[in-house]
C-alpha positions in Angstrom: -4.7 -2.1 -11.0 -4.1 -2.6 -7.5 -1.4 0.0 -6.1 0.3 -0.9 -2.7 0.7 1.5 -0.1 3.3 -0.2 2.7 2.6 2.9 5.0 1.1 0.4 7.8 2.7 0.4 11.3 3.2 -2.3 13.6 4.5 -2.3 17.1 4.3 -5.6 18.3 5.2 -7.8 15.7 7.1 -7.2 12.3 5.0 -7.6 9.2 8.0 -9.5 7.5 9.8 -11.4 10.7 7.9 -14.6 9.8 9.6 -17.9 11.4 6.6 -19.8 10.2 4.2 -19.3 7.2 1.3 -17.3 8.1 -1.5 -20.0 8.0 0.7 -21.6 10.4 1.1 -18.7 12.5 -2.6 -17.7 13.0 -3.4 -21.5 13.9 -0.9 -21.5 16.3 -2.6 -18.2 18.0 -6.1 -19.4 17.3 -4.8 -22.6 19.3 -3.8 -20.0 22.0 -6.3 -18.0 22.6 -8.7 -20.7 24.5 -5.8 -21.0 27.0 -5.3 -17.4 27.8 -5.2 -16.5 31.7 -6.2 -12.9 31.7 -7.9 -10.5 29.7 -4.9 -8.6 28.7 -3.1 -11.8 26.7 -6.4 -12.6 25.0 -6.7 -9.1 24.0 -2.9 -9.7 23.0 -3.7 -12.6 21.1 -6.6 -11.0 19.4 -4.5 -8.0 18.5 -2.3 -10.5 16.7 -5.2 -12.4 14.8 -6.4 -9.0 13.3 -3.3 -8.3 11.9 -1.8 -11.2 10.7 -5.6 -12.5 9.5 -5.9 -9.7 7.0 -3.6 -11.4 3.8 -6.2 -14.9 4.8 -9.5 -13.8 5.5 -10.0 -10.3 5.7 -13.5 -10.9 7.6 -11.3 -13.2 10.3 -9.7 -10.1 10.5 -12.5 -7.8 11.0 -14.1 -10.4 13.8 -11.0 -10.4 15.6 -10.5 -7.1 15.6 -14.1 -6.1 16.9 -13.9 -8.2 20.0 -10.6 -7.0 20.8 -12.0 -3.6 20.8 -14.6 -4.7 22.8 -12.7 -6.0 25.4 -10.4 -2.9 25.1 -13.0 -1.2 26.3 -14.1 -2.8 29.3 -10.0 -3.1 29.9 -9.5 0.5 30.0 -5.9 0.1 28.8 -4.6 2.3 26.1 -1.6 0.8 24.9 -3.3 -2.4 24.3 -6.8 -0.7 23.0 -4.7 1.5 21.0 -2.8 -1.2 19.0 -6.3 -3.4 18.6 -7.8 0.0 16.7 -4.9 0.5 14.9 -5.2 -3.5 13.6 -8.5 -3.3 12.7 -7.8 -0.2 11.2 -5.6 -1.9 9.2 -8.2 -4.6 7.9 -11.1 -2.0 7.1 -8.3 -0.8 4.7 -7.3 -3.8 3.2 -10.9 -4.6 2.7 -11.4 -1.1 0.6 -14.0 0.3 3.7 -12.2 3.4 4.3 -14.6 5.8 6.2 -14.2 2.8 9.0 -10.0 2.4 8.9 -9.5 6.2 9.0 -12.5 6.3 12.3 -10.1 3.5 13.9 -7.2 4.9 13.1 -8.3 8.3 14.4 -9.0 6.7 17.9 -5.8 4.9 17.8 -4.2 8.4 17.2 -6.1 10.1 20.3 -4.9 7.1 22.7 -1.2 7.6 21.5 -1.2 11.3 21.8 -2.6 11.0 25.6 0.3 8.5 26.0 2.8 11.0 24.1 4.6 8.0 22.3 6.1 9.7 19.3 7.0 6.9 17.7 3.5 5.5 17.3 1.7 8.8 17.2 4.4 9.4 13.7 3.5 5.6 12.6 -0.3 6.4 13.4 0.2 9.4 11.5 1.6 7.4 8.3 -1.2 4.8 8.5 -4.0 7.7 8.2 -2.0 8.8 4.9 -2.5 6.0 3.7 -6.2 6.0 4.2 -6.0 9.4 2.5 -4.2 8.2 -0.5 -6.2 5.7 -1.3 -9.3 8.0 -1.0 -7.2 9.8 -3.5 -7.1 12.8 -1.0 -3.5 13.3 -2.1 -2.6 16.6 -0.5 -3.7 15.4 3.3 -1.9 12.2 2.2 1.6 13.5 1.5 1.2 16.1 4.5 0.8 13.6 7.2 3.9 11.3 5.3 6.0 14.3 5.4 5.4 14.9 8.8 6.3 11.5 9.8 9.3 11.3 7.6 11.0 14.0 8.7 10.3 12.7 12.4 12.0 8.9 11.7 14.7 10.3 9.5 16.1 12.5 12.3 15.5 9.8 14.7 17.0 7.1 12.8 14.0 5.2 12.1 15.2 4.2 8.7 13.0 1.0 7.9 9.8 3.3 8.7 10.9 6.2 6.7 11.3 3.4 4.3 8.0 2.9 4.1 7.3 6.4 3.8 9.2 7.0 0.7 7.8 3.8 -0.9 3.9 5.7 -0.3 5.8 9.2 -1.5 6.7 7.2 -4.7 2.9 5.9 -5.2 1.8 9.1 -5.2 4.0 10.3 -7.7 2.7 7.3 -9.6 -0.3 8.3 -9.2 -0.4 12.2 -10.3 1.1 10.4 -13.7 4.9 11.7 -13.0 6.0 8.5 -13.6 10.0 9.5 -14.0 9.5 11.2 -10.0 7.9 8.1 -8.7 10.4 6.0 -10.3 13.5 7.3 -8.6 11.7 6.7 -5.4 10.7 3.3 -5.8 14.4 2.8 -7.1 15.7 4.0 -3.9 13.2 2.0 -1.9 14.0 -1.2 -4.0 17.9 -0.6 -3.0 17.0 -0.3 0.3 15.1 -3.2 1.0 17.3 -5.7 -1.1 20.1 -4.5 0.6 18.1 -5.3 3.9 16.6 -8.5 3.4 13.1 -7.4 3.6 11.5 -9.9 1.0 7.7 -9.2 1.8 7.7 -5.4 1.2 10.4 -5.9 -1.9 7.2 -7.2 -3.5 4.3 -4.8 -2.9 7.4 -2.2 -4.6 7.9 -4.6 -7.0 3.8 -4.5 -7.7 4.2 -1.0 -7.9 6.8 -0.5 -10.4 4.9 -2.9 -12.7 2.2 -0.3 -12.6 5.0 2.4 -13.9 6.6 0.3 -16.3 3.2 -0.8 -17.4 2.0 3.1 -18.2 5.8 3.5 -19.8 4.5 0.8 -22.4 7.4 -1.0 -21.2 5.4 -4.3 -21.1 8.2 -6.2 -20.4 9.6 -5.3 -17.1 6.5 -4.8 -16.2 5.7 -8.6 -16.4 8.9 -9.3 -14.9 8.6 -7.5 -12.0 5.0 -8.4 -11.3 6.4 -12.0 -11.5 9.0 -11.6 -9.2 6.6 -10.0 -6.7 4.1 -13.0 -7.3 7.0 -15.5 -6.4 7.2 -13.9 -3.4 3.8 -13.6 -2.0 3.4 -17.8 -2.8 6.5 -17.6 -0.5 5.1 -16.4 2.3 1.5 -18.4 1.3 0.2 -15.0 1.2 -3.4 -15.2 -0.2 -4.6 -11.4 -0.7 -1.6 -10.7 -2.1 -1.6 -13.5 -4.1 -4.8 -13.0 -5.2 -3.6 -9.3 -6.2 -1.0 -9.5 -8.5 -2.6 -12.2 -10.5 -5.2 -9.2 -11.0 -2.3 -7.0 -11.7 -0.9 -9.5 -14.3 -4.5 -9.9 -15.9 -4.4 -6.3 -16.5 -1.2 -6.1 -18.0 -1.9 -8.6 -20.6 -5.3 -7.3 -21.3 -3.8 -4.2 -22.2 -1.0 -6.2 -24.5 -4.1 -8.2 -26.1 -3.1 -10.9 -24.3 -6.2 -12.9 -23.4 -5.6 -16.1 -22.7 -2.7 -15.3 -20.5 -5.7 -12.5 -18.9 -8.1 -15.0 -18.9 -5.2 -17.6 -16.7 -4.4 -15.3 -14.3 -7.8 -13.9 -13.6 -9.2 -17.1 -12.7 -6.5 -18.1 -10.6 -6.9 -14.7 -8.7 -10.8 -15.2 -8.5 -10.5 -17.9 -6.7 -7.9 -16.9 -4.2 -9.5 -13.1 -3.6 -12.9 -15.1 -3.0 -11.3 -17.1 -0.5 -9.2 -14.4 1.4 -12.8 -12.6 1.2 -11.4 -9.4 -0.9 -14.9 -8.1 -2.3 -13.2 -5.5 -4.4 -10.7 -7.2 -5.8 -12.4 -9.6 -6.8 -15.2 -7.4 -8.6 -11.9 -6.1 -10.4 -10.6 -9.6 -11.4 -14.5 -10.0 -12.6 -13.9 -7.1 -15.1 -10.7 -8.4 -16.4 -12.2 -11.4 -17.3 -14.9 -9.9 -18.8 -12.6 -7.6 -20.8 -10.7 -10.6 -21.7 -13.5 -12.8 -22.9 -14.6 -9.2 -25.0 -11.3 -9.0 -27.1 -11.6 -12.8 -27.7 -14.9 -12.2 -29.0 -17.2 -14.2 -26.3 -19.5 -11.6 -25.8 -22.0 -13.8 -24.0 -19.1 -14.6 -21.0 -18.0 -11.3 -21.4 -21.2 -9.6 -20.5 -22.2 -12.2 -17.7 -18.9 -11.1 -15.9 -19.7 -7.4 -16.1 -22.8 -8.3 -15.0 -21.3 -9.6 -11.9 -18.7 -6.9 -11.5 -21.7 -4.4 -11.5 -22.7 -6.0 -8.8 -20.0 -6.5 -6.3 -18.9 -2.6 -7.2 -22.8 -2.1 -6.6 -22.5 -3.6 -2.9 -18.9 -1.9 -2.2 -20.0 1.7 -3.4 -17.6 1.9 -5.9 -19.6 4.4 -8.2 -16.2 5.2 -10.1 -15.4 1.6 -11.0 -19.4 1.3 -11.6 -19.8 4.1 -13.8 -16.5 2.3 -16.2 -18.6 -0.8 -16.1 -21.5 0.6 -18.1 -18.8 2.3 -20.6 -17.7 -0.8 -21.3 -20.9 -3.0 -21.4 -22.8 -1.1 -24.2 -20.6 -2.2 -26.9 -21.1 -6.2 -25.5 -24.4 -5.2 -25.8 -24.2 -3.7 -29.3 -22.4 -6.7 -30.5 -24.8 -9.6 -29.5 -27.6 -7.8 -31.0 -29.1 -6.0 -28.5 -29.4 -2.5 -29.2 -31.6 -1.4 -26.3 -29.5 -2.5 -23.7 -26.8 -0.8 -25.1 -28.8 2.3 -25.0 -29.4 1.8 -21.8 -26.0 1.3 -20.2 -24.8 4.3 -22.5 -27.6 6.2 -20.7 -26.5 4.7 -16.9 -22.7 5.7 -17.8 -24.0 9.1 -18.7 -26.2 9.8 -15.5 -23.9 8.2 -13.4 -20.9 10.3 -14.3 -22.6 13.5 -13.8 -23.8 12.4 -10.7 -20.1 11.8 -9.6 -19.3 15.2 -10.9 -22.0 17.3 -9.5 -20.9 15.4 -6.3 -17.2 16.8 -6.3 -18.6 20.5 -7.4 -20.8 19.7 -4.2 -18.0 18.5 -1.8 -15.7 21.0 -3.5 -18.5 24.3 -2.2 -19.2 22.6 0.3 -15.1 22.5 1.6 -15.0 26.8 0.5 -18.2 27.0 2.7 -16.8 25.5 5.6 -13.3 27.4 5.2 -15.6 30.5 4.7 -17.3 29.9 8.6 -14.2 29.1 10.1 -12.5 32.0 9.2 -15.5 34.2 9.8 -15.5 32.8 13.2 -11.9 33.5 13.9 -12.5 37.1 12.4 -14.9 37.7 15.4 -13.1 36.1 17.9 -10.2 38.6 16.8 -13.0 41.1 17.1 -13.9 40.1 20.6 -10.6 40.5 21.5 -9.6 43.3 20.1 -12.9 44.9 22.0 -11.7 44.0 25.4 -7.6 45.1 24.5 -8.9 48.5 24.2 -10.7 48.4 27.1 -7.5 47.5 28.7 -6.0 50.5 27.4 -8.1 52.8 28.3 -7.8 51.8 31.5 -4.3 52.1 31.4 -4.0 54.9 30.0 -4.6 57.4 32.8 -1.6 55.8 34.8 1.1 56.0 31.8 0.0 57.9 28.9 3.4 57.1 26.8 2.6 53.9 27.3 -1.2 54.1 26.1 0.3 56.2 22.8 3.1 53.1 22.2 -0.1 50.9 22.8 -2.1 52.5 20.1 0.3 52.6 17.3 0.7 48.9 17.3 -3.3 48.9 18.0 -3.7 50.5 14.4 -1.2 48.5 13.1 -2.7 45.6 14.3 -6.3 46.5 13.0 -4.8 47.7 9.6 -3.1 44.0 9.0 -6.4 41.8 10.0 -8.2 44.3 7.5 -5.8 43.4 4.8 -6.0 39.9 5.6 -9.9 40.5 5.5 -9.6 42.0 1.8 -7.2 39.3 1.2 -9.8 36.3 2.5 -13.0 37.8 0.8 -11.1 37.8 -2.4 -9.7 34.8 -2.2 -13.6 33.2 -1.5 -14.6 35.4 -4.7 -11.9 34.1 -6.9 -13.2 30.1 -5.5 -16.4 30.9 -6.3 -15.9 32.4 -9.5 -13.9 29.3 -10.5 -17.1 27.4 -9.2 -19.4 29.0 -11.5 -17.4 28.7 -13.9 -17.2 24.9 -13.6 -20.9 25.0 -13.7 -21.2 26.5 -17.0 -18.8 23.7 -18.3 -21.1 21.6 -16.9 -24.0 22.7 -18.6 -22.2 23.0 -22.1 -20.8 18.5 -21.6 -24.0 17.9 -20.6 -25.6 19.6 -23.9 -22.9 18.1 -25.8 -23.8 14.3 -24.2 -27.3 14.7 -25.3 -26.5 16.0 -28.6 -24.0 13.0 -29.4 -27.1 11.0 -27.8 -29.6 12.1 -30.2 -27.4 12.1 -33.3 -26.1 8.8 -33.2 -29.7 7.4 -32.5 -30.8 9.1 -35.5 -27.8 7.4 -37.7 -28.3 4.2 -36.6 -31.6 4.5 -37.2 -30.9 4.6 -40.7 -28.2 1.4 -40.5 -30.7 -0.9 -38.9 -33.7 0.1 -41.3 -31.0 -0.7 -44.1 -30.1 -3.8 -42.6 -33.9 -4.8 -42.6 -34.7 -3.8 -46.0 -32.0 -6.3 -46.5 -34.4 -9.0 -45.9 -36.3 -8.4 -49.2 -33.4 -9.1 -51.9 -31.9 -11.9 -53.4 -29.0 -13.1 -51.8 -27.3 -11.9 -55.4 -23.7 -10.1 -55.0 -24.6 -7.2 -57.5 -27.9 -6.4 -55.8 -26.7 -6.4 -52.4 -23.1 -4.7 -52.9 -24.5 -1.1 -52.9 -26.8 -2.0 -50.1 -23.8 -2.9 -48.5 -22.0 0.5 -49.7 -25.2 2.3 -48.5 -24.5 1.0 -44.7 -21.1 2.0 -45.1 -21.9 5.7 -46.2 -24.3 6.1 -43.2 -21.5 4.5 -40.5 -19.0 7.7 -42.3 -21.8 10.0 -41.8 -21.9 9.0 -38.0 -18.5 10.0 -37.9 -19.1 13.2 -40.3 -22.3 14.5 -37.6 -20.1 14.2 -34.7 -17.6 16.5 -36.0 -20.5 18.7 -37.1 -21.6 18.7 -33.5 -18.0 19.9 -32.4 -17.6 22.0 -35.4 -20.9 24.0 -34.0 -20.1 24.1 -30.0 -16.7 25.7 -31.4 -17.9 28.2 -34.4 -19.9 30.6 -31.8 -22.1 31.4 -34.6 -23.6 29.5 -37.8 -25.1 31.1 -41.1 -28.3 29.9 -41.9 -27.2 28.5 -45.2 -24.7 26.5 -43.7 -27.8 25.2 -41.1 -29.4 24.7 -44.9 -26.9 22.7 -46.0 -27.0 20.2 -43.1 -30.2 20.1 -43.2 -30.3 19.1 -47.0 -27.2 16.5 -46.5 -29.6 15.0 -43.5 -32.7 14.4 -45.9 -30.7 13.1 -48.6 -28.8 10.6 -46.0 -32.5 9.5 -45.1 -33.8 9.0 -48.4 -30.6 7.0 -49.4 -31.9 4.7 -46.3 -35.4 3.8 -47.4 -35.7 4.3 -50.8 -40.0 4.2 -50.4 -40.2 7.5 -48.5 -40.1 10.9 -50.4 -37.9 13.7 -48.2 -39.1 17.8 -49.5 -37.4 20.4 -47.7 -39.6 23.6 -48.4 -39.1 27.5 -48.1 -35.4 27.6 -46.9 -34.9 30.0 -50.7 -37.1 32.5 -48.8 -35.4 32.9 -45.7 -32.5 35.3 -45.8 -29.0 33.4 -46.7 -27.2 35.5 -44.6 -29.1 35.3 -41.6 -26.3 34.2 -38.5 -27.4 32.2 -35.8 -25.5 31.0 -32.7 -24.2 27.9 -32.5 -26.4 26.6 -29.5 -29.7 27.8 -31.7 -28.7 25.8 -35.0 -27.5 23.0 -32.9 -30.9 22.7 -31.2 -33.1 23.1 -34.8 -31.3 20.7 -36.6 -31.7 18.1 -33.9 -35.4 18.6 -33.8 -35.7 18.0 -37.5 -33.4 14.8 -37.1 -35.8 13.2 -34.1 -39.1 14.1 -36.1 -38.2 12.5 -39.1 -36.4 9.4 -36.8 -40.1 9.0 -35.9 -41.3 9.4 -38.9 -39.2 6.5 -40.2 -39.7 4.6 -37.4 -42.8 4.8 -36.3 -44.9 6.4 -38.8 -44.6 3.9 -42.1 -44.9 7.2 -44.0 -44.3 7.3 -47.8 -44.2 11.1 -47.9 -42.6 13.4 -45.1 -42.4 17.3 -45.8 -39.7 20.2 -44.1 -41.0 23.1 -44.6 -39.1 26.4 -42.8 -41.3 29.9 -43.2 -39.9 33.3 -42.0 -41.7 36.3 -41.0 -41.3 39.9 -38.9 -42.1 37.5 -35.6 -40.0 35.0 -36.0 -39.6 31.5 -37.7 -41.5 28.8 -38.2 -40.4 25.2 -38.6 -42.6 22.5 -39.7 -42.0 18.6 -40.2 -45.1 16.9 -41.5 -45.4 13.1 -42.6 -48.4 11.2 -44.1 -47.9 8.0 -42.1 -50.6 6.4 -39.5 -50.6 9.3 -36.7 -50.7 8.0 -32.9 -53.1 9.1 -30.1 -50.4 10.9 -28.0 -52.3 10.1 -24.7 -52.1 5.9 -25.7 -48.6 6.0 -26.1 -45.6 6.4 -23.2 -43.9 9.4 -24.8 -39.8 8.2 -24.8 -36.8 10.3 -24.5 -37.5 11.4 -28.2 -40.3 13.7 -27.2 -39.2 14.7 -24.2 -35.8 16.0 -26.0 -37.5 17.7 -28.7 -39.4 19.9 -26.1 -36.7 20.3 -23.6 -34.6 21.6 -27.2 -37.9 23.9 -27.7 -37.8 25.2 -24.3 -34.1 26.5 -24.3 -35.1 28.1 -27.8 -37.5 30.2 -25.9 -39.7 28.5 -28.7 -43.0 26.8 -28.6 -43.4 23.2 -30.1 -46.5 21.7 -30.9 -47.1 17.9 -31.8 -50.3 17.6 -33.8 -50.8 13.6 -35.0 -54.4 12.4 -36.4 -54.6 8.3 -36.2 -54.6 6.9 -40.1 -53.6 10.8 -41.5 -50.0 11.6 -40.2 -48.1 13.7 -37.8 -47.1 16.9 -37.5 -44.7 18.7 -35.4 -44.3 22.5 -35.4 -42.0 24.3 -33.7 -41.5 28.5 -33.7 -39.4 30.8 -32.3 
């Protein structure tokens, strides 16, 4: 959903004074620009393409802007070269590629400070918070806006401050304090009806739909997104256009709404395509693709996520990537195709903890950084401290009341940068704690992941080999009824493991007869699914009932036992597979054994089943040995 931030500042021309529409407006300086006299009224003219390109052709906009820069530069004026940064700043933005606006925007900053014109340096200011909100840095956002608010509100700047509140209000929206942001976008609303200003009435307007939307008040949601649409065909503004047709698609997406999605979304395609907004439309591509899901097209559905994954491939957008593959595995599942839901489940999986090692990463990396600069400043404060006391005994010879007076606020002085020493080096102690800390959640959702992995591969294991043996009967109601029931019970079962899986992360420790028990319920769920294979479970009467294991160690055992005797079912065409637990004064001994057709483990590619079952072994501090004989069955042993 897009979110509109209105914090951009203009100097030269008003982003809502339109006389003409703003096709006509950019022809009219595109007709100019051949004719211009001097280098200062084409880099004028170019400063005025970048910015009023950006709702047309966000590219034209980039283009423009470069040159001006360019001639900027060889201009050496920085009220002109200023402005042309702080338009192409504005583009990069528009276009999502915000490492480049906030590096324009940052020149355009150091130019306006040398020139020491508040005003733009504030307006500058705003424009960089912007770039920081929508890199949801939200604390240097609202720090530079309150800065510049305070600044225009004193000076009477009101349409600017304005603006300001309207970006306040978006990030209320988006912390989820929905009732904060709004009042603000209330006030704003007031403000600019009140004022006439049309153009930025609808990019509020946008962004109270996205309250009312998360309200579930659907209706003035779609009323308000409508109004704002009115307005942007008003001004024949494309992007914007293009926009809140994405907006709307959303909204009725989420009211189950599809072919009003499916309207919208097209119509938004084709208008973000041609104002050359690459990440909105890769967004559009996803709401039609979620559109064309809960109408049940699965093929158009998944060739649209297809194509979404790849536009949010080419702009970097892991986050949107990473929802992508969430959402693709059950398109997958539905037309059939098992494996490639597998695999997309697997992408979502490694791409999410990829994006969270990444903020534990920037996160030490910021505590590192705040660690040397204050270390630094702690020697510089040394240093001087050093040469203050050389001062003083210098001095003191000549006025020793003064060298006394001197000293006492000397050990006052060294007594409060001890504290704030302490204080510091606890403060990095407490940070890192909390990082380690986040670590070891890590570790335990990553173990979790795998575990929900494992088990539901092993369930649907036993679905699909039912659905098969389906092949073989009669299509006569009262023979395939409790086949049917059969399939049922395992989908239940699904459900039942996962809670098991919780149940066990949360009980700290399991008894071995409840592991028993599990164990049991498993072989009798397998047998129920193929009726030609006989399940034993031996020796669990001689281990000791009582026995307690903690809940990472019975997690780990009963997923072994599931992926052997998955293989065996799979792979093995076994008629006979054997459990058979043994315990002893060194340990325990685990054995699945099956009299199935074996495999040569160096002619096979071992798949993630294998590789589990040993990683499981290895944080046992067990030792697991695969033992398979071509045409006389597999074992698997594992002790501990």
């Amino acid at each position: 959903m897009r979110i509109f931030y209105t914090g951009i500042f203009i100097f030269l021309f008003s982003l809502v004074s339109f006389g003409q529409s703003q096709r006509d407006l950019v022809d009219s300086l595109r007709g100019e620009l051949p004719g211009a006299t001097s280098l200062e009224d084409e880099m004028t003219l170019l400063s005025e393409l970048a910015w009023n390109y950006v709702p047309i052709s966000i590219d034209s906009a980039i283009l423009f802007g470069e040159r001006g820069v360019q001639i900027g530069k060889e201009l050496g004026d920085p009220i002109l070269l200023s402005q042309i940064y702080s338009d192409l700043a504005y583009a990069y933005m528009e276009k999502g590629e915000l490492p480049s606006a906030k590096l324009n925007y940052e020149a355009a900053l150091a130019l306006r400070y040398e020139l020491g014109d508040s005003v733009k340096i504030f307006g500058t200011l705003t424009n960089l918070g912007s770039v920081y909100q929508r890199a949801f840095q939200s604390d240097s956002a609202m720090s530079n806006y309150l800065q510049a608010l305070d600044f225009f509100e004193r000076n009477g700047y009101d349409r600017n401050a304005d603006m300001i509140r309207n970006n306040i209000g978006v990030i209320y929206l988006e912390m989820r304090n929905y009732p904060k942001a709004l009042d603000i976008l209330k006030e704003v609303v007031a403000y600019r009806k009140e004022n006439g200003d049309d153009y930025n009435l609808a990019m509020t307007y946008t962004n109270l739909g996205s309250i009312y939307k998360n309200l579930k008040e659907f209706d003035l949601s779609e009323k308000v997104y409508l109004d704002a649409l009115g307005i942007f065909k008003e001004y024949d503004d494309v992007y914007y256009t293009a926009t809140t047709y994405n907006n709307l698609a959303t909204l009725y997406n989420a009211q189950k709404k599809s072919e009003l999605a499916l309207q919208y979304g097209l119509s938004g395609l084709e208008l973000a395509e041609q104002a050359g907004a690459s990440y909105d439309y890769a967004l559009l591509e996803s709401n039609l693709a979620q559109s064309y899901q809960d109408l049940k097209d699965f093929p158009r559905s998944r060739a649209y996520y297809l194509r979404s994954i790849a536009h949010f491939k080419e702009q970097n957008a892991e986050a949107d990537l990473a929802s992508m593959y969430l959402l693709m595995a059950p398109v997958y599942a539905a037309l059939g195709m098992p494996d490639s839901s597998a695999f997309y489940t697997e992408a979502y999986i490694a791409l999410n903890k990829k994006l969270t090692e990444q903020e534990i990463e920037k996160l030490s990396t910021d505590l590192e950084t705040r660690y040397q600069t204050e270390k630094k400043d702690l020697e510089i404060a040394s240093q001087k401290l050093q040469i203050r006391n050389r001062t003083i005994q210098l001095a003191g010879s000549l006025i020793l009341a003064l060298v006394l007076g001197f000293l006492g606020y000397l050990l006052f002085a060294q007594q409060r940068l001890k504290n704030r020493q302490l204080q510091q080096e606890a403060e990095l102690k407490t940070a890192l704690a909390q990082i380690e800390t986040q670590n070891k959640l890590e570790e335990q959702r990553l173990l979790i992941s795998r575990d929900l992995h494992d088990n539901i591969g092993a369930q649907l294991t036993f679905i699909i080999s039912a659905i098969e043996n389906l092949k073989y009967f009669d299509p006569i109601k009262e023979q395939l009824t409790p086949r049917y029931d059969t399939i049922a019970g395992f989908t239940k079962q699904t459900i039942r493991e996962l809670r098991d899986t919780i149940w066990a992360m949360n009980a700290g420790q399991i008894t071995w007869e409840q592991l028993s028990g599990r164990i049991n319920d498993y072989l009798m769920t397998a047998k129920a699914s193929d009726s030609k294979i006989t399940f034993r479970l031996i020796g669990e009467e001689a281990v000791e009932k009582s026995l307690r294991l903690d809940s990472t160690t019975g997690i780990q055992i009963y997923r072994i036992i599931q992926e052997a005797i998955q293989n065996a079912m799979k792979y093995a065409k076994a008629t006979e597979v054997q459990v058979e637990i043994t315990q002893s004064a060194d340990g325990m001994v685990l054995v699945v054994r099956d009299n199935g057709v074996g495999f040569d483990e160096s002619e096979i590619n071992a798949g993630n089943g294998l590789a589990n079952m040993r990683k499981r072994a290895e944080e046992l501090n067990g030792n697991l040995q695969i033992k398979s004989i071509p045409g006389e069955g597999t074992e698997v042993r594992l002790s501990w």
